[in-house]
C-alpha atoms as one frame of an Amber mdcrd trajectory, in Angstrom:
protein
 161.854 216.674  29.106 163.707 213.357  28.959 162.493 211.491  26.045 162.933
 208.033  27.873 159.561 208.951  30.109 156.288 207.915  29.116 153.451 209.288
  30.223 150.972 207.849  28.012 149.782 204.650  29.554 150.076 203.016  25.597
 153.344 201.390  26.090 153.112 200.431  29.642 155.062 198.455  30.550 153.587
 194.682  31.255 155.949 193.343  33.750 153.417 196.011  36.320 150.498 194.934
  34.746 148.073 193.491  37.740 147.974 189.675  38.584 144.020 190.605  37.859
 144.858 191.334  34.021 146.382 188.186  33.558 144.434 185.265  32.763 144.796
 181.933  34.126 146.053 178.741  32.060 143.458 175.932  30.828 145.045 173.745
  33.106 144.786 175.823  36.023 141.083 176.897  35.236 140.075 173.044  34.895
 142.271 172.696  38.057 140.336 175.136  40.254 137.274 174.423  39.153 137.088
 170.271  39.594 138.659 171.673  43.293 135.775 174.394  43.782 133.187 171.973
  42.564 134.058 168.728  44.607 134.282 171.610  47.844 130.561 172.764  46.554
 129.791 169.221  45.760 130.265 168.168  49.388 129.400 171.036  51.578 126.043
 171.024  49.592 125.738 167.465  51.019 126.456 168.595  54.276 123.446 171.498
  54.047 121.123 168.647  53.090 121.729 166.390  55.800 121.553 169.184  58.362
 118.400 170.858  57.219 116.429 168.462  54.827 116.897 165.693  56.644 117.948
 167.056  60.892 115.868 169.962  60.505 112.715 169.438  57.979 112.605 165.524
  57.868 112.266 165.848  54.015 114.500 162.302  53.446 116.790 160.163  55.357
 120.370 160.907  55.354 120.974 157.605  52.764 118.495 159.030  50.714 120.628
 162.342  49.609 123.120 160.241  47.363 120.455 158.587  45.554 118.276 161.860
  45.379 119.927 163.040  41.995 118.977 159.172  40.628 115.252 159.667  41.176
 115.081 163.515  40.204 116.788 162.685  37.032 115.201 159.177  35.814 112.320
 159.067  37.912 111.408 157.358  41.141 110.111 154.072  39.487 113.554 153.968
  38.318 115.427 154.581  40.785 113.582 151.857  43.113 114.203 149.512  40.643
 117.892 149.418  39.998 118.642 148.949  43.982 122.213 150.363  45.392 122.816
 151.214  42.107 120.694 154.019  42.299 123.293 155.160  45.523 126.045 155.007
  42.389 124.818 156.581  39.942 123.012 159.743  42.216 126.923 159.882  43.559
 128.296 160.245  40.068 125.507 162.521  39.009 126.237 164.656  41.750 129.748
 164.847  41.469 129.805 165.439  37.973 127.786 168.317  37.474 129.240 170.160
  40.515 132.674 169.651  38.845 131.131 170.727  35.627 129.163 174.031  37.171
 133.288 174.281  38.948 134.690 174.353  35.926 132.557 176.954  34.615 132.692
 179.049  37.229 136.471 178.929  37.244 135.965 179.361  33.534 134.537 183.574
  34.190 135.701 184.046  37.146 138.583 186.079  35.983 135.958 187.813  33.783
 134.632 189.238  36.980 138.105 189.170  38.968 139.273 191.454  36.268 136.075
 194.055  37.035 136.441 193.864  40.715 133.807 191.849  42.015 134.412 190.105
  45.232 133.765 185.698  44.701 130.964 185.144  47.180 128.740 188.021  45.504
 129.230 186.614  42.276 128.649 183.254  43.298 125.328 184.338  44.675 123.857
 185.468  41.606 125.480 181.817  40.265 123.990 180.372  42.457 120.293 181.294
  41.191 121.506 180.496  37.734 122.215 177.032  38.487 119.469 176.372  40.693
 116.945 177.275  37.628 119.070 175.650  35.001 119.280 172.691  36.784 115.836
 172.630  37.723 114.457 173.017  34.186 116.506 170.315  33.081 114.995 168.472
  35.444 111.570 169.152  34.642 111.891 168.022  30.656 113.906 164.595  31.932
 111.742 163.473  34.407 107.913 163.977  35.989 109.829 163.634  39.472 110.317
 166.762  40.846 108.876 168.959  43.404 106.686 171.804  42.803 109.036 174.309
  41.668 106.822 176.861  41.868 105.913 176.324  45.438 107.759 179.234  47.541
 109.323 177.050  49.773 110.905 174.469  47.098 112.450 177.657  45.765 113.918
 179.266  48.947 115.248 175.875  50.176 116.479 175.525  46.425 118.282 178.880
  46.538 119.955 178.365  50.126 121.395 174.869  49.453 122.570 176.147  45.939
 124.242 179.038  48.167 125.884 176.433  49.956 127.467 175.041  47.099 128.581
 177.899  44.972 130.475 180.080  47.954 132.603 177.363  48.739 133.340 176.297
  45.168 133.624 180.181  44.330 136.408 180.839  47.501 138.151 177.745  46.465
 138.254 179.060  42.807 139.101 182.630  43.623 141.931 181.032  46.048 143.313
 178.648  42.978 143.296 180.998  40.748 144.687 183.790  42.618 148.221 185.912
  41.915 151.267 183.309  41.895 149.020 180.357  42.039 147.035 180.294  38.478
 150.385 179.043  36.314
């Protein structure tokens, strides 16, 4: 037997190793998440206007940017400050989708590695960041729905859907073989 063949998978060799085993730069994480989270950030603002405001007349469509002002700093406050409450709702938006983007970009290749397809992962991140967010906003502010109430959670749950598929394609795209370097 040719001593030059290994058949021991110890010293394989890792110009075959799988585009799965290698992990993605910092700058390409950050990258594909700020990507998969502004994508989440505004497709989950698309799902709002069509159901909570088209389908169950919850708010009016210029209430969804200002939403995030009143459910974080209360209603009293958020009547108060004016337009500025359309500002800052924007930037809270925005800047926790990028942050759950980042994240998610951040184990994706955790579960990439393992074989799990995106969207079923992002499901199950989906409920995670519906009920972290949620308690969060429960100890900042007295504003909130019942969270409790079955239908605050189902609605909760699908528009959270809506934001974490999209931001978890866009990741899984970004971060795919050829593209994470």
């Amino acid at each position: 037997m040719d001593s030059n063949i290994r058949t021991s998978g110890n010293d394989f060799d890792k110009r075959f190793a799988s585009s799965a085993d290698i992990s993605p730069r910092l700058d390409a994480i950050v990258r594909a998440g700020v990507a998969g989270g502004l994508t989440g950030a505004i497709i989950i603002w698309i799902y709002e206007a069509l159901i909570w405001v088209g389908a169950q007349h919850l708010m009016s469509l210029a209430g969804i940017p200002r939403n995030a002002t009143g459910l974080v700093f209360g209603k009293a406050f958020q009547e108060s400050i004016g337009v500025w409450a359309y500002v800052i709702g924007t930037g809270i938006h925005f800047v926790f989708a990028i942050g759950w983007g980042i994240l998610f970009a951040m184990i994706w290749p955790y579960f990439r590695r393992r074989g799990y397809e995106a969207t079923f992962v992002a499901l199950f991140y989906a409920i995670l960041a519906w009920i972290v967010m949620h308690v969060a906003i429960a100890i900042a502010s007295d504003n909130h729905p019942n969270y409790l109430d079955p239908v605050v959670i189902i609605g909760g749950f699908m528009s959270h859907f809506c934001f974490t598929v999209p931001l978890a394609l866009t990741v899984k795209r970004m971060l795919a073989k050829g593209t994470a370097s």
